[in-house]
LOLUM-993817 format. One record per residue (C-alpha): y, z, x; residue number from 0. Coordinates in steps of 0.02 Angstrom, whole numbers, plus 50000, padded with zeros to 5 digits. Layout:
N
ATOM;Y;Z;X;NUM
...
This chain:
302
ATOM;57362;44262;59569;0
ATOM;57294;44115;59489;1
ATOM;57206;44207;59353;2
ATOM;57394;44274;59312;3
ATOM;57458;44099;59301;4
ATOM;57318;44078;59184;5
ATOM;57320;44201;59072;6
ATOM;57533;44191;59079;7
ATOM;57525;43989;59044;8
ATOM;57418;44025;58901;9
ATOM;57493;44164;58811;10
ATOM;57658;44048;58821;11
ATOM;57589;43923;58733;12
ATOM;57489;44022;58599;13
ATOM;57661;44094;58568;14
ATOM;57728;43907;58535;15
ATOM;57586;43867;58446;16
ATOM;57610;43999;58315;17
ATOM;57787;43981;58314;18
ATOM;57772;43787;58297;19
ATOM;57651;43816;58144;20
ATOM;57761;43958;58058;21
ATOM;57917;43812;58068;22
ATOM;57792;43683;57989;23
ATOM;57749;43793;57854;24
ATOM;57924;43848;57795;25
ATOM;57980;43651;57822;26
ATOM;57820;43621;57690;27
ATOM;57876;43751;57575;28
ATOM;58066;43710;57598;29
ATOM;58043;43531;57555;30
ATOM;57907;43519;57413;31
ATOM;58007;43463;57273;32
ATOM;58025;43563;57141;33
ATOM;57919;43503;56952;34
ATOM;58049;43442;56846;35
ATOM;57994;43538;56678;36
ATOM;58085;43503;56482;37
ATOM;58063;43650;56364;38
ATOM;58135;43630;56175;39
ATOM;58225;43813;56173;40
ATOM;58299;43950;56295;41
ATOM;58152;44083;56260;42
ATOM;58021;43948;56342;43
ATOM;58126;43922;56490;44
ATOM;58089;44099;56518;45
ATOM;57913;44088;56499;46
ATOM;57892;43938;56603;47
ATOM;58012;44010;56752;48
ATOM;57911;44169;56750;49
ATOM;57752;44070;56796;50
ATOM;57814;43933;56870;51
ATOM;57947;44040;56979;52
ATOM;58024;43935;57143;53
ATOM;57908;43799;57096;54
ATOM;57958;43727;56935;55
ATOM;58168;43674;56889;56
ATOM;58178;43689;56701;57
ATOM;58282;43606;56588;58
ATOM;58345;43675;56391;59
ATOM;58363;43533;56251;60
ATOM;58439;43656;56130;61
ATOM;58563;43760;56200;62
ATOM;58667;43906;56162;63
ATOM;58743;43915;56002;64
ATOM;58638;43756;55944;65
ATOM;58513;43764;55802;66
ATOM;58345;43692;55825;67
ATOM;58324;43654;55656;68
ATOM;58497;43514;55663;69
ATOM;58497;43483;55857;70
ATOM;58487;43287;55923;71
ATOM;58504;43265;56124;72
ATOM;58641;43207;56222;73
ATOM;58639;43050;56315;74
ATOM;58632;43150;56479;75
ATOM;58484;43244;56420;76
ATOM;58382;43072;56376;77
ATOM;58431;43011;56539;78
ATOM;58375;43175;56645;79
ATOM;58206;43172;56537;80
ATOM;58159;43008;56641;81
ATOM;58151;43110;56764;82
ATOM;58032;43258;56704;83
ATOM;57835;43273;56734;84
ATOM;57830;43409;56594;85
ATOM;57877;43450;56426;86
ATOM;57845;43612;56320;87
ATOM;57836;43568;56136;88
ATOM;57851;43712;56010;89
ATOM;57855;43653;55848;90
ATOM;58046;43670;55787;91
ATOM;58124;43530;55673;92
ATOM;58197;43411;55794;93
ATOM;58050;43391;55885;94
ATOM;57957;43299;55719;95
ATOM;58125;43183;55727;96
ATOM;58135;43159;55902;97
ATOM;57971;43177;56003;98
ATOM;57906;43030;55965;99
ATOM;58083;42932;56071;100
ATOM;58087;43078;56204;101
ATOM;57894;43003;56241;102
ATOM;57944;42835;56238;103
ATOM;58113;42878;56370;104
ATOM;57965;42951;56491;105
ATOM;57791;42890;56471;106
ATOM;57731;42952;56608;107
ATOM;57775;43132;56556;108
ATOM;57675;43243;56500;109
ATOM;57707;43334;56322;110
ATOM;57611;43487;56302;111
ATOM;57604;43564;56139;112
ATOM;57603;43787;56166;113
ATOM;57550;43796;55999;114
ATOM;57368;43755;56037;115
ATOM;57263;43919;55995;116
ATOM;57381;43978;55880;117
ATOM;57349;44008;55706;118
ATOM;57513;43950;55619;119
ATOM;57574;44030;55485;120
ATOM;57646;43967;55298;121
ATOM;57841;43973;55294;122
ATOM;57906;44104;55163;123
ATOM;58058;43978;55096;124
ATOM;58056;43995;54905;125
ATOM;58107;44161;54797;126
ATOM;58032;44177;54618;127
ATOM;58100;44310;54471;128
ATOM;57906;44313;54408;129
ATOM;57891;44522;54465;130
ATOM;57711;44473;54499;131
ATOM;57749;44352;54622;132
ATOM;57779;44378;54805;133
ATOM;57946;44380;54864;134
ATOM;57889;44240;55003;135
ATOM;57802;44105;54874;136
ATOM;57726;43970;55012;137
ATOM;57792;43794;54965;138
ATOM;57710;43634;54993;139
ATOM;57619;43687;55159;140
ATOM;57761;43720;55284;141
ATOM;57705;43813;55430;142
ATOM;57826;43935;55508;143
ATOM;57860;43862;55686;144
ATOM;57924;44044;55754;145
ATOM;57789;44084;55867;146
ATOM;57898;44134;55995;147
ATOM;57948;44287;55893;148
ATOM;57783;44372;55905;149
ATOM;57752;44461;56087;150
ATOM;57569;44448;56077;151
ATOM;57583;44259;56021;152
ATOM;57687;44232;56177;153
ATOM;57536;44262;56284;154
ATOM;57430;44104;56213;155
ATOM;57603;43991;56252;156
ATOM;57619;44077;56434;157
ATOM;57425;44030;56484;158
ATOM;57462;43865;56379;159
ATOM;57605;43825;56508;160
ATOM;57496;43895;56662;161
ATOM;57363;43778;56625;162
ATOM;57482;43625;56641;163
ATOM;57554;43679;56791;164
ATOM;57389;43703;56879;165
ATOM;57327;43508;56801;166
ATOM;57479;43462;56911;167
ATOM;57484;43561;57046;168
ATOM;57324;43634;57063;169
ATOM;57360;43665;57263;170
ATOM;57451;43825;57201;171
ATOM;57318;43864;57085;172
ATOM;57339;44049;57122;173
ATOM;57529;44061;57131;174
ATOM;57543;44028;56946;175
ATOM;57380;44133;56895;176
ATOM;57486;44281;56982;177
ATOM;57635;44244;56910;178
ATOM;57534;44234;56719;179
ATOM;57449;44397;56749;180
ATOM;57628;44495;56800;181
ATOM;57709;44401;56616;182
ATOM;57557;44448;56523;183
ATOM;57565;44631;56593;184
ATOM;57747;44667;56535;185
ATOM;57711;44577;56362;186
ATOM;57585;44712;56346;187
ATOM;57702;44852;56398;188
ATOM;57834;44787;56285;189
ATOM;57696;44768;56129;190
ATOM;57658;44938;56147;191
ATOM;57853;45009;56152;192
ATOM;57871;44886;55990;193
ATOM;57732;44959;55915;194
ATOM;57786;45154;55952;195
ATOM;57955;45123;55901;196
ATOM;57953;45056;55746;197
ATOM;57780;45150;55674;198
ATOM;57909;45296;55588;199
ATOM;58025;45162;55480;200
ATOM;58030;45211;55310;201
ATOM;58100;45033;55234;202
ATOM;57973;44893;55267;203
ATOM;58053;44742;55215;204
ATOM;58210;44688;55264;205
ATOM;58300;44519;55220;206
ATOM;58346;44386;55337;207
ATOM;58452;44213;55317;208
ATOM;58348;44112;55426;209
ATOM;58170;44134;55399;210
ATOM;58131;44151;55590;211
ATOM;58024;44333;55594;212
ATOM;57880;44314;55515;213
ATOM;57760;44335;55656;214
ATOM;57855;44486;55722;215
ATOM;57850;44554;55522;216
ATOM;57674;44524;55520;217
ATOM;57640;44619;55692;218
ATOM;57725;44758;55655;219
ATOM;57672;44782;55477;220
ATOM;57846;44735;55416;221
ATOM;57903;44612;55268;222
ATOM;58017;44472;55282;223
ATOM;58139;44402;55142;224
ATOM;58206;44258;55171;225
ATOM;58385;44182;55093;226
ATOM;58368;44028;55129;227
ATOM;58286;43925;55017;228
ATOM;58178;43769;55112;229
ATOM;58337;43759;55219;230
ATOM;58484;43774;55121;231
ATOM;58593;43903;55059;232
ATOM;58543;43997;54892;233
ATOM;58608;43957;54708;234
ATOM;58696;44074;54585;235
ATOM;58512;44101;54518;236
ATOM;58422;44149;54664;237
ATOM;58576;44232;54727;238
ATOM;58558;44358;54571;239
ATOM;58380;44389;54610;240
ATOM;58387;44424;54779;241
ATOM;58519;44544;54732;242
ATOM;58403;44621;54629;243
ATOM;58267;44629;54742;244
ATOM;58381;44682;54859;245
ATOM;58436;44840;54748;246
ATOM;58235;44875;54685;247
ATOM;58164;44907;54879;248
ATOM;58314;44989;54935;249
ATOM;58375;44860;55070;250
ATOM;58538;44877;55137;251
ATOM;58528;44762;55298;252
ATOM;58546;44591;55315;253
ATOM;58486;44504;55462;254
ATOM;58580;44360;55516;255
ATOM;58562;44247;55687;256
ATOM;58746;44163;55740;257
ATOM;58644;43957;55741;258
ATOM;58662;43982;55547;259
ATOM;58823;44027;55425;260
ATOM;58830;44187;55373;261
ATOM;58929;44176;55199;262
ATOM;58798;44190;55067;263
ATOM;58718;44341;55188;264
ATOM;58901;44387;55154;265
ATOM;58908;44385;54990;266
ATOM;58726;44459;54955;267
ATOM;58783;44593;55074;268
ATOM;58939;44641;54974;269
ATOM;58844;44640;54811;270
ATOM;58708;44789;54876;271
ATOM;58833;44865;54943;272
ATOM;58757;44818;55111;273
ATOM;58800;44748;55287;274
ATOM;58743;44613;55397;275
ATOM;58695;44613;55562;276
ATOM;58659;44486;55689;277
ATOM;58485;44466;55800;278
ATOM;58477;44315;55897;279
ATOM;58282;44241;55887;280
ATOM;58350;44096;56053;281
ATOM;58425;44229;56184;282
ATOM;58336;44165;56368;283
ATOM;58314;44343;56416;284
ATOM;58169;44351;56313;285
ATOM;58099;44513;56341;286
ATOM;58258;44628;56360;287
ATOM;58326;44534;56196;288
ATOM;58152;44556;56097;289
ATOM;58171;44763;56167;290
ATOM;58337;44765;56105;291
ATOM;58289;44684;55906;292
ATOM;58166;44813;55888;293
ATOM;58295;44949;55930;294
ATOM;58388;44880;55793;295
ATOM;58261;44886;55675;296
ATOM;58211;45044;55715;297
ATOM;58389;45125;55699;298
ATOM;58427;45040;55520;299
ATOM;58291;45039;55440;300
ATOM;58210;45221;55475;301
């Protein structure tokens, strides 16, 4: 009888024992605060919350309908960045005006740069009538900051962000190396679909208002022409040629993205006898919006 006391009193409190340790860890999980993380554009929250998941809270300085090439923050954002341990720098134009104060607001934050490992490329910003000239004539060293835009480039930012989550939180180590892995795996899945759909175009360039494709162009073998000239709208001179060039490779589509105005796509458009047709390069669903641009490239330009 006293062995079933015993075995009875101890089975009761291996019982509490587990179920006292199973309450401590949810309580642990439940109450680790969550890393306060700043990203510059709504396609790198998407990165980061894929990797970071439940553990990271992840605020946008440029939001919808906002163009990172004009954007300045709101008081409300300088005052939430005092309270961020992270921020994912890009390389788009407000950053080179304001980086340098968002640092200053938070000292203590870190600012990683995703571009590391990446070879940038020149922007294509000026057009030329010369007929041996490239349609993309590289001025005075600008680098395109549109890495975002290339798939496979998005796999060097995603281990980029991994890496600073792990410097800060290196007790879930694994967590985010999981989480990397899964991203990287449908980037590769949705590389290949890019790649099979748009092998059978027949037009190869296509024209653009905003310069933001170039590394998706120069993945998929395609060429971009930009309107814009090193940010603004065209002249009557460059207008002509581009209407001419327009003409010559047979181009009938105009890409345009709604953070810029449309009226000299507009007016190009009219003159070939065209249309124009919006892509958005800053949608947060990255991967179902980057499916959904090659779709459209593959049905109007085969």
């Amino acid at each position: 009888m006293k062995n079933i006391f015993v075995c009875i009193f101890c089975a009761v409190f291996l019982i509490f024992c587990l179920s006292d340790g199973n309450v401590y860890a949810k309580s642990t999980k439940s109450n680790m605060e969550k890393i306060k993380v700043f990203v510059s554009i709504l396609p790198q929250a998407y990165f980061v919350e894929r990797i970071g998941g439940d553990r990271v809270d992840v605020s946008v300085m440029v939001g919808p309908g906002s163009s990172p090439a004009t954007y300045e923050p709101v008081p409300r954002q300088m005052v939430e960045i005092g309270n961020a341990q992270l921020f994912f720098r890009i390389g788009v134009p407000f950053e080179n005006v304001w980086m340098d104060r968002i640092g200053k607001t938070n000292p203590k934050m870190k600012v990683i740069d995703t571009r590391r490992g990446i070879k940038l490329l020149p922007m294509k910003t000026h057009h030329l009538k010369a007929p041996k000239q490239h349609a993309g004539h590289q001025q005075g060293g600008l680098k395109d900051p549109h890495i975002w835009t290339s798939v496979r480039l998005v796999k060097t930012q995603a281990q980029n962000i991994c890496d600073a989550l792990i410097n800060l939180d290196p007790d879930n180590k694994r967590y985010y190396q999981n989480n990397l892995i899964a991203f990287i795996d449908d980037l590769n899945n949705l590389d290949a679909e890019i790649v099979e759909s748009l092998k059978g175009i027949r037009v190869r360039k296509f024209m653009v208002f905003h310069p933001a494709w170039g590394y998706f162009a120069r993945d998929y073998g395609l060429d971009q022409i930009p309107i814009e000239i090193e940010g603004k709208k065209p002249g009557a001179r460059e207008l002509a040629n581009l209407i001419e060039e327009a003409k010559n490779d047979g181009i009938k589509i105009i890409f345009v993205q709604k953070q810029f105005s449309e009226k000299s796509a507009e007016a190009l458009a009219d003159a070939i006898g065209g249309r124009i047709i919006q892509i958005d390069p800053l949608a947060r669903d990255y991967l179902n919006n980057m499916k959904m641009i090659a779709e459209t490239f593959r049905r109007v330009m085969r």
